[in-house]
mmJSON file of the N, C-alpha and C atoms, coordinates in Angstrom:
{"data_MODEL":{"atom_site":{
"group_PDB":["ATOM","ATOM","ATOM","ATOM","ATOM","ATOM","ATOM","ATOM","ATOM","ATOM","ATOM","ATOM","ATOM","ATOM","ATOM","ATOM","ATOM","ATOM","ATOM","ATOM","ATOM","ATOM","ATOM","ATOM","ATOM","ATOM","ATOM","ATOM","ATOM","ATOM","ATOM","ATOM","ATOM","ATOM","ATOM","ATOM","ATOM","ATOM","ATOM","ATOM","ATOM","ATOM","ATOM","ATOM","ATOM","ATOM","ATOM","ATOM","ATOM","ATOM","ATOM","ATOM","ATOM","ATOM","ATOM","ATOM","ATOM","ATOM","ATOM","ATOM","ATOM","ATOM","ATOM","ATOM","ATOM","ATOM","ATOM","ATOM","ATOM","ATOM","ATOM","ATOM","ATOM","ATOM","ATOM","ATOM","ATOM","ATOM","ATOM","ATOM","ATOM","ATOM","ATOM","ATOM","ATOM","ATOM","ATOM","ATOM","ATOM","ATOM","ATOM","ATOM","ATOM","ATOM","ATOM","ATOM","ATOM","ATOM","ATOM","ATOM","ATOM","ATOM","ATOM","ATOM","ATOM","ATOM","ATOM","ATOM","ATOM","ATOM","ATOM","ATOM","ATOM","ATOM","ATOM","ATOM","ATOM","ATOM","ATOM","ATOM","ATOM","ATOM","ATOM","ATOM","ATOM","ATOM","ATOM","ATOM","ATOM","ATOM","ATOM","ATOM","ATOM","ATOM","ATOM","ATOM","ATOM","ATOM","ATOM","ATOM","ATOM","ATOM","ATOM","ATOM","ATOM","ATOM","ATOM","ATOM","ATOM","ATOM","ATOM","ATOM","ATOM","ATOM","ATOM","ATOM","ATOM","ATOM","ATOM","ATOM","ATOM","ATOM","ATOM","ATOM","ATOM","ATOM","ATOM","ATOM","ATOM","ATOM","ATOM","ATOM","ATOM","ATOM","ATOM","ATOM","ATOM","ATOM","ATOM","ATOM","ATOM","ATOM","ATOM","ATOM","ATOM","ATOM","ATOM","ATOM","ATOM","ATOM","ATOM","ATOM","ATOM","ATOM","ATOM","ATOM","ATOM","ATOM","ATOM","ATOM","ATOM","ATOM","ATOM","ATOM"],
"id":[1,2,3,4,5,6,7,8,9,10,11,12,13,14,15,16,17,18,19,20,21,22,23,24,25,26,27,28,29,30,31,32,33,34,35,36,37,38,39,40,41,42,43,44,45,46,47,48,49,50,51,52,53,54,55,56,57,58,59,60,61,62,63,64,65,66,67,68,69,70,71,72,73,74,75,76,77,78,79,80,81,82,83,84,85,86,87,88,89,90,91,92,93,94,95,96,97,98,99,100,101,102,103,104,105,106,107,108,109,110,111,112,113,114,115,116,117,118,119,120,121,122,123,124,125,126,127,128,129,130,131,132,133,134,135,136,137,138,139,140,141,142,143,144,145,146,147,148,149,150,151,152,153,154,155,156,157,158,159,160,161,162,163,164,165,166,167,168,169,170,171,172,173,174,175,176,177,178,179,180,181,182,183,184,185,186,187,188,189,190,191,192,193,194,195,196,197,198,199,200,201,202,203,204],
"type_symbol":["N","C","C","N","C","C","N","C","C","N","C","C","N","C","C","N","C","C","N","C","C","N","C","C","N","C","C","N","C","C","N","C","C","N","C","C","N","C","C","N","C","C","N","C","C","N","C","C","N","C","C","N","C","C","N","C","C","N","C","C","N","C","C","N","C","C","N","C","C","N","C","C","N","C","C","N","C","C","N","C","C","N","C","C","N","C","C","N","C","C","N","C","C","N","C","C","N","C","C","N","C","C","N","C","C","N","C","C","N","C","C","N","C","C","N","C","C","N","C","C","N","C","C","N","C","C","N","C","C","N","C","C","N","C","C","N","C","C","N","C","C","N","C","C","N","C","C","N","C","C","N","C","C","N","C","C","N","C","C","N","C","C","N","C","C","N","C","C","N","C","C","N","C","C","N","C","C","N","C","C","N","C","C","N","C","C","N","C","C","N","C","C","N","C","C","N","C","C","N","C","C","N","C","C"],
"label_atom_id":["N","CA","C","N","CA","C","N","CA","C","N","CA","C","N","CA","C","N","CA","C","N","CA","C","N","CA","C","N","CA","C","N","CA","C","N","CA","C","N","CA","C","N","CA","C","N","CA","C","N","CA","C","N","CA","C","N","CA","C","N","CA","C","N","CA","C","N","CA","C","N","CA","C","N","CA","C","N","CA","C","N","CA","C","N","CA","C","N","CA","C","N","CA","C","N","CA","C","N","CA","C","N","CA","C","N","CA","C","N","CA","C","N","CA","C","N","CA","C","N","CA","C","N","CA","C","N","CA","C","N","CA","C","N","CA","C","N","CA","C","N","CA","C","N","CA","C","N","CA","C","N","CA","C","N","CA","C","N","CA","C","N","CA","C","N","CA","C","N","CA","C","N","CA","C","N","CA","C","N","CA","C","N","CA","C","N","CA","C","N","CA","C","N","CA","C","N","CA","C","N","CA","C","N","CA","C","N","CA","C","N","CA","C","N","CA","C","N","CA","C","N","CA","C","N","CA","C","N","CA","C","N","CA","C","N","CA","C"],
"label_alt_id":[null,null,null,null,null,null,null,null,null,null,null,null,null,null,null,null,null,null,null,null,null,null,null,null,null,null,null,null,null,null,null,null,null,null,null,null,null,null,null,null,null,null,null,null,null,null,null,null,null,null,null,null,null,null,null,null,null,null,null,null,null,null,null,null,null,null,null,null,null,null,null,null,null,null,null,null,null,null,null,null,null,null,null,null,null,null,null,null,null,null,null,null,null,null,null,null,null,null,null,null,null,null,null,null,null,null,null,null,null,null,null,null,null,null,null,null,null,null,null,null,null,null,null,null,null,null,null,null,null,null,null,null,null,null,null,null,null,null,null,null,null,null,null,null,null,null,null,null,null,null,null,null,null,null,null,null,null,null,null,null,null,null,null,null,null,null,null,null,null,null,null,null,null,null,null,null,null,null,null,null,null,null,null,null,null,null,null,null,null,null,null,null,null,null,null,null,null,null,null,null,null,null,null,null],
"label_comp_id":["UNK","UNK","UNK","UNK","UNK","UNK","UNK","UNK","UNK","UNK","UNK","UNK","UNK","UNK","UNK","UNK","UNK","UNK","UNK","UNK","UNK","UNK","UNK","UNK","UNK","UNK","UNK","UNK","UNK","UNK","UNK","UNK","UNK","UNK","UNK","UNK","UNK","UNK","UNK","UNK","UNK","UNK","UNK","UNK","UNK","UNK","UNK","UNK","UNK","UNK","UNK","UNK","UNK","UNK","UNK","UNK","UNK","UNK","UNK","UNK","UNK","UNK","UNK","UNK","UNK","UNK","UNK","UNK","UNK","UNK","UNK","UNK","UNK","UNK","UNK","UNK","UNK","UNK","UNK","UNK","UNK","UNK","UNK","UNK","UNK","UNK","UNK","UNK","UNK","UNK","UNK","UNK","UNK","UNK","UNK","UNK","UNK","UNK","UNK","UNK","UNK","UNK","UNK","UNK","UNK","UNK","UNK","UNK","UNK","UNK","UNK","UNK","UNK","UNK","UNK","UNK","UNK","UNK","UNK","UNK","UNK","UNK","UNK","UNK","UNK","UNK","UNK","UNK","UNK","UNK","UNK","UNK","UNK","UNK","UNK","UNK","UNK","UNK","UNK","UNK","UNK","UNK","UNK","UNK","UNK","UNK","UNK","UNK","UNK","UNK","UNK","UNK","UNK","UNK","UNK","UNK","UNK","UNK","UNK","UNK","UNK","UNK","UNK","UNK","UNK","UNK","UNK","UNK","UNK","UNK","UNK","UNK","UNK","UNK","UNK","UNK","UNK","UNK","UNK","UNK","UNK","UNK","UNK","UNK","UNK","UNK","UNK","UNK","UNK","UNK","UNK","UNK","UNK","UNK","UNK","UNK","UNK","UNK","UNK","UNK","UNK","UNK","UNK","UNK"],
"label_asym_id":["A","A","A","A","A","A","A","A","A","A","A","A","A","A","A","A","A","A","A","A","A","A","A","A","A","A","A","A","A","A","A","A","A","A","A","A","A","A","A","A","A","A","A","A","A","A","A","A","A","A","A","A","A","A","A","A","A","A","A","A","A","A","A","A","A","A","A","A","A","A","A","A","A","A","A","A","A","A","A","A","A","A","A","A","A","A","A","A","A","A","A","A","A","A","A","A","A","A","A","A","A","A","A","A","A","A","A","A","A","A","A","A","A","A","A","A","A","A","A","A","A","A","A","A","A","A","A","A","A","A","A","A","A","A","A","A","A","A","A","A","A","A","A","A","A","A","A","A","A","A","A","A","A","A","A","A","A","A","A","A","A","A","A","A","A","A","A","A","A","A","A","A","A","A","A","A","A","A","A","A","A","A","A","A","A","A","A","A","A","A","A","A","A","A","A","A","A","A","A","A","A","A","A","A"],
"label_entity_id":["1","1","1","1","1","1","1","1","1","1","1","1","1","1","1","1","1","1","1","1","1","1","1","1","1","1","1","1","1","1","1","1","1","1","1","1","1","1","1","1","1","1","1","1","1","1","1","1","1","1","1","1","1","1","1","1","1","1","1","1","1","1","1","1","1","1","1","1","1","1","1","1","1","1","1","1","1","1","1","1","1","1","1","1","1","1","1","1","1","1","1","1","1","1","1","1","1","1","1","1","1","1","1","1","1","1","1","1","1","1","1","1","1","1","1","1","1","1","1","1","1","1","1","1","1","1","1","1","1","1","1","1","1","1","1","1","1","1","1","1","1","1","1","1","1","1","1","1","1","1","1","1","1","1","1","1","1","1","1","1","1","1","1","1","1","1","1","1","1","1","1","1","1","1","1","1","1","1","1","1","1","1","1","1","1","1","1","1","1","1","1","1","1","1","1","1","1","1","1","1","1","1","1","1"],
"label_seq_id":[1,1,1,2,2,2,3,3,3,4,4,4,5,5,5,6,6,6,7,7,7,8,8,8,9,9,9,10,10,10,11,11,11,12,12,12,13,13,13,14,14,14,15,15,15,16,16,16,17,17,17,18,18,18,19,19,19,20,20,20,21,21,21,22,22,22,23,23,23,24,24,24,25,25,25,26,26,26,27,27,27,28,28,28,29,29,29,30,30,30,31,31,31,32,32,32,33,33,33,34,34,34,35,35,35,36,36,36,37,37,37,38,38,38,39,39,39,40,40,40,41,41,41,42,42,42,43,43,43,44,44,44,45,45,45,46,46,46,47,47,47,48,48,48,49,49,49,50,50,50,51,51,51,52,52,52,53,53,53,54,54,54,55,55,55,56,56,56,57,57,57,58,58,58,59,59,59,60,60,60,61,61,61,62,62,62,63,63,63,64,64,64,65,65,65,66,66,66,67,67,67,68,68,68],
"pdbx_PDB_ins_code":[null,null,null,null,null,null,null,null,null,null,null,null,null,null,null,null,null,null,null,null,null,null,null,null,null,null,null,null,null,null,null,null,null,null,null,null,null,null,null,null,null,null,null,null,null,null,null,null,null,null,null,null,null,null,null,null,null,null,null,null,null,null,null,null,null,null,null,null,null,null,null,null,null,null,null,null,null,null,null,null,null,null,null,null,null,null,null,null,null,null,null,null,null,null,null,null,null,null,null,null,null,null,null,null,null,null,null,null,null,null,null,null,null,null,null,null,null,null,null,null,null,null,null,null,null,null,null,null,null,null,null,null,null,null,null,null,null,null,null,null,null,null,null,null,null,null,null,null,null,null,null,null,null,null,null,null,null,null,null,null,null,null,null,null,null,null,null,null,null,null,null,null,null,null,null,null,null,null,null,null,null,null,null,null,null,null,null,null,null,null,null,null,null,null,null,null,null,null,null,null,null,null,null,null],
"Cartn_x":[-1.033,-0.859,-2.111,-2.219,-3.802,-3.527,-3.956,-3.611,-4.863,-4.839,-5.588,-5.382,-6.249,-5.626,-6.654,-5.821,-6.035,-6.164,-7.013,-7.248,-7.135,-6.588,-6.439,-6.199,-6.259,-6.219,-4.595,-3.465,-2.379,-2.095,-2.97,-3.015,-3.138,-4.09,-4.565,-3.54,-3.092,-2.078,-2.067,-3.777,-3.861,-3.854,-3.86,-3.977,-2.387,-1.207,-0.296,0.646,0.457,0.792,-0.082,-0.675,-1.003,-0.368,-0.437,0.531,1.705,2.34,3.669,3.87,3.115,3.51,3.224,2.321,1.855,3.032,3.905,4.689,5.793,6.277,7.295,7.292,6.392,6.059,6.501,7.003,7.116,6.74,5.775,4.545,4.058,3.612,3.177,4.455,4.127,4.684,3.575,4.334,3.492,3.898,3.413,3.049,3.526,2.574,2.375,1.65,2.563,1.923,1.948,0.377,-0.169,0.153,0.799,1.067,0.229,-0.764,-1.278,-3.277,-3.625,-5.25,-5.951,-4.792,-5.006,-4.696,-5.339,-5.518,-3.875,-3.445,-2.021,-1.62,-2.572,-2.448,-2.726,-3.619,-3.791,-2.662,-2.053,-0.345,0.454,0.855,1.573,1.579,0.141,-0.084,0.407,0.046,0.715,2.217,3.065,4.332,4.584,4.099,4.639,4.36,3.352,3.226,4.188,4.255,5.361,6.869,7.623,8.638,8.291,7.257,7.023,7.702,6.68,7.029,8.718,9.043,10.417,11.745,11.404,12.186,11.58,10.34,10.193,8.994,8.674,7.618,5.69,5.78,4.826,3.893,2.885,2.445,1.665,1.479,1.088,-0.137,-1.321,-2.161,-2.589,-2.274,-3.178,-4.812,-4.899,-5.996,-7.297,-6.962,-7.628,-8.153,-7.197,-7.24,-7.958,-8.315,-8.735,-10.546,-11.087,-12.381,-12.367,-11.371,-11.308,-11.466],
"Cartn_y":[1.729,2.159,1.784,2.942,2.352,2.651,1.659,1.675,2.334,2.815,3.776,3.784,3.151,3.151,4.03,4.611,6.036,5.465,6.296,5.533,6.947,7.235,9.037,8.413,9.491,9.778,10.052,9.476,9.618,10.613,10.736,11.767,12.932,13.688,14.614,15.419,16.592,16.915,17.254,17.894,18.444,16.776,15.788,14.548,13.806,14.388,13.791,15.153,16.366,16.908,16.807,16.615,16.324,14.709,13.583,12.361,12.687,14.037,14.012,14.923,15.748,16.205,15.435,14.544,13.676,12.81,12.161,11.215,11.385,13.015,13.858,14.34,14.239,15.087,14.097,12.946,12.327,11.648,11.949,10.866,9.822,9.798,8.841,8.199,6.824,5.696,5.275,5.038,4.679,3.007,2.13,0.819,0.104,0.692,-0.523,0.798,1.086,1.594,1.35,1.287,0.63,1.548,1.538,2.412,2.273,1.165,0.924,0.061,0.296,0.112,-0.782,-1.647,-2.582,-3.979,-4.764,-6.167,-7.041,-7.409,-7.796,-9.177,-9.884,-10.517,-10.19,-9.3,-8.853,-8.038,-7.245,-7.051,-7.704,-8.876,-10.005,-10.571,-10.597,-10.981,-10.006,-8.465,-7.263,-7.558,-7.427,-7.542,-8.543,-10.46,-11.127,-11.541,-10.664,-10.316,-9.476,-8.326,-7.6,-8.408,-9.141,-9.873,-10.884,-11.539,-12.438,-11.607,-10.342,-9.328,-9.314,-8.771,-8.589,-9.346,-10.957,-11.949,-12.785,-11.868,-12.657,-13.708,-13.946,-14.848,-14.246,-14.004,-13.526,-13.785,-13.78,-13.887,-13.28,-12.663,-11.625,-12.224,-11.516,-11.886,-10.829,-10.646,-9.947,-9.601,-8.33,-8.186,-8.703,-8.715,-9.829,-10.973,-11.501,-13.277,-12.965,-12.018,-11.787,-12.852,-12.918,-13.268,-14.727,-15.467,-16.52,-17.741],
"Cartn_z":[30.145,28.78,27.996,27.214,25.9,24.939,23.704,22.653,21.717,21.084,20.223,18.714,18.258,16.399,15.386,14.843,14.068,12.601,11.663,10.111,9.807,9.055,7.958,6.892,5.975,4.196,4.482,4.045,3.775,2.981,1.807,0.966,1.094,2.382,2.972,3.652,3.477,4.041,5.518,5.905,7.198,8.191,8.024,8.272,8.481,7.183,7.463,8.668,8.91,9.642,11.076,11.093,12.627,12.76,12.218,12.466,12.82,11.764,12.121,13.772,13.821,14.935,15.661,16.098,17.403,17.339,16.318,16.299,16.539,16.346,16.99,18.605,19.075,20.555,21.423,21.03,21.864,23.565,23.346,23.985,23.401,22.016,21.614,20.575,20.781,19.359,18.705,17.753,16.151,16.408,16.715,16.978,15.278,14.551,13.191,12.132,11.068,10.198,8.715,8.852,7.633,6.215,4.855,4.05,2.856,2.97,2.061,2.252,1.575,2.134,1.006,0.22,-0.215,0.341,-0.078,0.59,0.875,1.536,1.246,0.304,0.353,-0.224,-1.92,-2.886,-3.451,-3.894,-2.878,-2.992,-3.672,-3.121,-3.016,-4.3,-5.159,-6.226,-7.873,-6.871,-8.122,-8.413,-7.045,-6.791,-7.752,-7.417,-8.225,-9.454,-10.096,-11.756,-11.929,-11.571,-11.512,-11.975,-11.083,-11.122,-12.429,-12.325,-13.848,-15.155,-15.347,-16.503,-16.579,-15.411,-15.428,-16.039,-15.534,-16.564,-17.143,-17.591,-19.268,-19.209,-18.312,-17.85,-18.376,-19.647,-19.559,-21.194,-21.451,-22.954,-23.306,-24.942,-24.949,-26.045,-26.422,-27.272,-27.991,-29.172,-30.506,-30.106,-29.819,-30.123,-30.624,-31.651,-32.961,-32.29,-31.328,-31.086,-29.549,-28.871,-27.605,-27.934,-28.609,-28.592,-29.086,-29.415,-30.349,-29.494],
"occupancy":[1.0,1.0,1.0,1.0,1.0,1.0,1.0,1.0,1.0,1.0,1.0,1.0,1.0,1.0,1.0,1.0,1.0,1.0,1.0,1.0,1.0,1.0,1.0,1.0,1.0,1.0,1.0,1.0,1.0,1.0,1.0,1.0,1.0,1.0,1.0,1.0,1.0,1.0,1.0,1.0,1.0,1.0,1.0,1.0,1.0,1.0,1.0,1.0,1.0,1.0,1.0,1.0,1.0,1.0,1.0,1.0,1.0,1.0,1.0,1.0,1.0,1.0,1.0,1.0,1.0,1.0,1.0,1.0,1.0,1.0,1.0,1.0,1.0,1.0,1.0,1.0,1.0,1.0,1.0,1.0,1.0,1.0,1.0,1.0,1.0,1.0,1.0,1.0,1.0,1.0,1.0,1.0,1.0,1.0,1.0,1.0,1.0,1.0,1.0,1.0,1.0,1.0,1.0,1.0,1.0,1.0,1.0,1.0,1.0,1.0,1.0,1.0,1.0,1.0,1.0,1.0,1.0,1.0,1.0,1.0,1.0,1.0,1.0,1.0,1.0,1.0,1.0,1.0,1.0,1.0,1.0,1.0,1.0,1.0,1.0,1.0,1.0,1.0,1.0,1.0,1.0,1.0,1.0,1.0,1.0,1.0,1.0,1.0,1.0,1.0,1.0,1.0,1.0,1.0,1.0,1.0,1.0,1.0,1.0,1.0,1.0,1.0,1.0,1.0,1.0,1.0,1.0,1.0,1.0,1.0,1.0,1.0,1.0,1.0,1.0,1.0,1.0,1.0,1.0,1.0,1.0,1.0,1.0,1.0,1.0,1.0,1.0,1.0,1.0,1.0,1.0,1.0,1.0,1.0,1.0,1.0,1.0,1.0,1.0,1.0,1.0,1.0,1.0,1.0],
"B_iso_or_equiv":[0.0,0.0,0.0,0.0,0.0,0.0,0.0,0.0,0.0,0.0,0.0,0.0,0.0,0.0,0.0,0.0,0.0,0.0,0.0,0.0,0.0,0.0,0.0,0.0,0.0,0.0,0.0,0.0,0.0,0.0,0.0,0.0,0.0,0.0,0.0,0.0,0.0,0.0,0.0,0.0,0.0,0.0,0.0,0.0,0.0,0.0,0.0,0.0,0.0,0.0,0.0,0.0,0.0,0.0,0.0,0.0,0.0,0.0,0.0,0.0,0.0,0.0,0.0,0.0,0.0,0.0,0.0,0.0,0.0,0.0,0.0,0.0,0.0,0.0,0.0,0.0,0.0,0.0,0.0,0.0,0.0,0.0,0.0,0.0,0.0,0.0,0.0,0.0,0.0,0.0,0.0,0.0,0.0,0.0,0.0,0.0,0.0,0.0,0.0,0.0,0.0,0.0,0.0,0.0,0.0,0.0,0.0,0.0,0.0,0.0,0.0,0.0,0.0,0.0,0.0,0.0,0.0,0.0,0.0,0.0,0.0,0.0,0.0,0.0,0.0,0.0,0.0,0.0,0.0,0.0,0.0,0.0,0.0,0.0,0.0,0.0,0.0,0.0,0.0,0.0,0.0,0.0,0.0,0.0,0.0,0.0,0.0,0.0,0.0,0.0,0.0,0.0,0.0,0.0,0.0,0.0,0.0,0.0,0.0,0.0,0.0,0.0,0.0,0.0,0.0,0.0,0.0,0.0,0.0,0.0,0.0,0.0,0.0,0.0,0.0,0.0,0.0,0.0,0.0,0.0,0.0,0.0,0.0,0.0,0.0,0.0,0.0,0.0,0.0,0.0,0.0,0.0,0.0,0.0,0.0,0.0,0.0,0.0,0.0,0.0,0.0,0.0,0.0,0.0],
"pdbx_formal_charge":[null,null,null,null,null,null,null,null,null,null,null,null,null,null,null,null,null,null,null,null,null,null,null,null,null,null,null,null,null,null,null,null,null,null,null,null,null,null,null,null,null,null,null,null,null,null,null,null,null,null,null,null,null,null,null,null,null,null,null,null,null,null,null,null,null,null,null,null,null,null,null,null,null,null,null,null,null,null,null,null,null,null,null,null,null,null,null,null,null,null,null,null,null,null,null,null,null,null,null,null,null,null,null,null,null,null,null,null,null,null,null,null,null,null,null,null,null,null,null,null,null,null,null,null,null,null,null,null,null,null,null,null,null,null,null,null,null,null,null,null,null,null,null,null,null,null,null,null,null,null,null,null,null,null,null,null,null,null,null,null,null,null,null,null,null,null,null,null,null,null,null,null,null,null,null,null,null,null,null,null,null,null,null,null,null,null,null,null,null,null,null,null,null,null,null,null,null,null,null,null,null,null,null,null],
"auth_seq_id":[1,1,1,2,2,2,3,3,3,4,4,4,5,5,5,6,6,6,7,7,7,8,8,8,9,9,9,10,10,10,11,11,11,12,12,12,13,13,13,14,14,14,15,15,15,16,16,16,17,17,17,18,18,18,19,19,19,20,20,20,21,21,21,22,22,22,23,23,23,24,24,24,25,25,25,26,26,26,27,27,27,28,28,28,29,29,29,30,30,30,31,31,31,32,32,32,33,33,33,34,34,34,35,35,35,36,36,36,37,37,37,38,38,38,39,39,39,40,40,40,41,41,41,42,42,42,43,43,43,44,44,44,45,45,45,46,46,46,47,47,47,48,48,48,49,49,49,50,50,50,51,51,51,52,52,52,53,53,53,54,54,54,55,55,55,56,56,56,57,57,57,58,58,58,59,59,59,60,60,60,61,61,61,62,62,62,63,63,63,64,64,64,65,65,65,66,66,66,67,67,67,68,68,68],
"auth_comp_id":["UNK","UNK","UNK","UNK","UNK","UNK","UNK","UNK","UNK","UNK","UNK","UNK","UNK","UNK","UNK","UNK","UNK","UNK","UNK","UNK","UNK","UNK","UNK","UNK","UNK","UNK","UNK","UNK","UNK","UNK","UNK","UNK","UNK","UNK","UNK","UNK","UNK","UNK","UNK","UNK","UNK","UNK","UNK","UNK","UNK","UNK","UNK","UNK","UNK","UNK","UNK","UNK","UNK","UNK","UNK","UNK","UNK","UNK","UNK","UNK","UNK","UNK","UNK","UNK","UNK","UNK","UNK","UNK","UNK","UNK","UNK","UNK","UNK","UNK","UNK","UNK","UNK","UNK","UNK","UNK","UNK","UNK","UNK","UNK","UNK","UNK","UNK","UNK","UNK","UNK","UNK","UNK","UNK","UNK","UNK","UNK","UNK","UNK","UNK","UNK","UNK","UNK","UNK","UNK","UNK","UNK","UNK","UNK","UNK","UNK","UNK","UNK","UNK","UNK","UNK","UNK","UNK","UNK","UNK","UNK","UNK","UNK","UNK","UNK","UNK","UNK","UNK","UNK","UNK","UNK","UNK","UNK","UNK","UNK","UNK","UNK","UNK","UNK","UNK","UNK","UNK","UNK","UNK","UNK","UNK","UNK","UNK","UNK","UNK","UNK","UNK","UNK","UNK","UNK","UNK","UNK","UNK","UNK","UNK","UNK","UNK","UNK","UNK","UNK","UNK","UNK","UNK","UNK","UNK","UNK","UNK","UNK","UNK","UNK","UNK","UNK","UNK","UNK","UNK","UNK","UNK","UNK","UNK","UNK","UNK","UNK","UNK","UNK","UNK","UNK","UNK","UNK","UNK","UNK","UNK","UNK","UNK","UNK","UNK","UNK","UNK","UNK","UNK","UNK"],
"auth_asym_id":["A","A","A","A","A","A","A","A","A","A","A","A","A","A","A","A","A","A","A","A","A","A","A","A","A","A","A","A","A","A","A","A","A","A","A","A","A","A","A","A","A","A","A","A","A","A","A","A","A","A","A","A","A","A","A","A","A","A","A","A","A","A","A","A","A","A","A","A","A","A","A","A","A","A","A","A","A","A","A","A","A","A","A","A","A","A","A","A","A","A","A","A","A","A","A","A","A","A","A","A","A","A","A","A","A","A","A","A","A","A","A","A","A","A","A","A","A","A","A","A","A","A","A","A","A","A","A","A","A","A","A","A","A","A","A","A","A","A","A","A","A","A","A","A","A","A","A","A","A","A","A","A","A","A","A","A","A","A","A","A","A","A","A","A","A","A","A","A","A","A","A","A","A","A","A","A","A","A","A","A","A","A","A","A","A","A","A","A","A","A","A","A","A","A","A","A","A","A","A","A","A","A","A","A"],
"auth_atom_id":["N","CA","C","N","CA","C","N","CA","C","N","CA","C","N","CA","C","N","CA","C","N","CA","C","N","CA","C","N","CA","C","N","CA","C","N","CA","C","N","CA","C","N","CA","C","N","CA","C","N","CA","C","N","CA","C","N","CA","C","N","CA","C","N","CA","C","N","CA","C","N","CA","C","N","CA","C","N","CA","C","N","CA","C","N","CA","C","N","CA","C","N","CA","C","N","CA","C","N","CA","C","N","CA","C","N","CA","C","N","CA","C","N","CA","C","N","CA","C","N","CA","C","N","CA","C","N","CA","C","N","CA","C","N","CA","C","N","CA","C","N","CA","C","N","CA","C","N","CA","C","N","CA","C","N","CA","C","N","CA","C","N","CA","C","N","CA","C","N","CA","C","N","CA","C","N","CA","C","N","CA","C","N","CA","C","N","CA","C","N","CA","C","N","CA","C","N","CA","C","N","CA","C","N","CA","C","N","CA","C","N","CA","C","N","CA","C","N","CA","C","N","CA","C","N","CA","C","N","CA","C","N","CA","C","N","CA","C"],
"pdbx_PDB_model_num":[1,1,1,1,1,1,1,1,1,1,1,1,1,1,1,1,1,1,1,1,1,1,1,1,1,1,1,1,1,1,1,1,1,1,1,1,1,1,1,1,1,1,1,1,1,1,1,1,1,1,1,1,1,1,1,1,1,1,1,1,1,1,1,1,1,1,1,1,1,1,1,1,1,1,1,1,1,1,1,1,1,1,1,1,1,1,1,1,1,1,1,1,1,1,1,1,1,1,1,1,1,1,1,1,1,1,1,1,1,1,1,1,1,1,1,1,1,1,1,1,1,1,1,1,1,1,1,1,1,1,1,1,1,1,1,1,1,1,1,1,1,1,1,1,1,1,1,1,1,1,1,1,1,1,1,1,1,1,1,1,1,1,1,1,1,1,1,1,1,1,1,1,1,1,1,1,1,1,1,1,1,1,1,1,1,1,1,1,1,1,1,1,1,1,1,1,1,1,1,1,1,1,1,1]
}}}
């Protein structure tokens, strides 16, 4: 068995139809797929600002006071 790892534009449509057919034909498996081409940890960090905002964990500053 050989393993072979593929990088496409997710976005690209002629890119997500050839994935899908190769992943349908059943010969090949899809091992590990990556959905995102940002850093994970950088992730990790959106996500848990994200959750902060959410309950309230957060402070806000006046314009005005940004340079002070």
């Amino acid at each position: 068995m050989a393993t072979l790892t593929l990088e496409f534009n997710a976005n690209n449509s002629l890119a997500k139809s050839i994935i899908y057919s190769i992943q349908n034909s059943g010969v090949f498996k899809i091992i590990e797929e990556n959905k995102t081409s940002y850093n994970n940890d950088f992730v990790k960090k959106i996500e848990e600002s994200e959750e902060q905002f959410a309950t309230g964990k957060f402070k806000t500053i006046k314009t005005d006071d940004l340079w002070k």
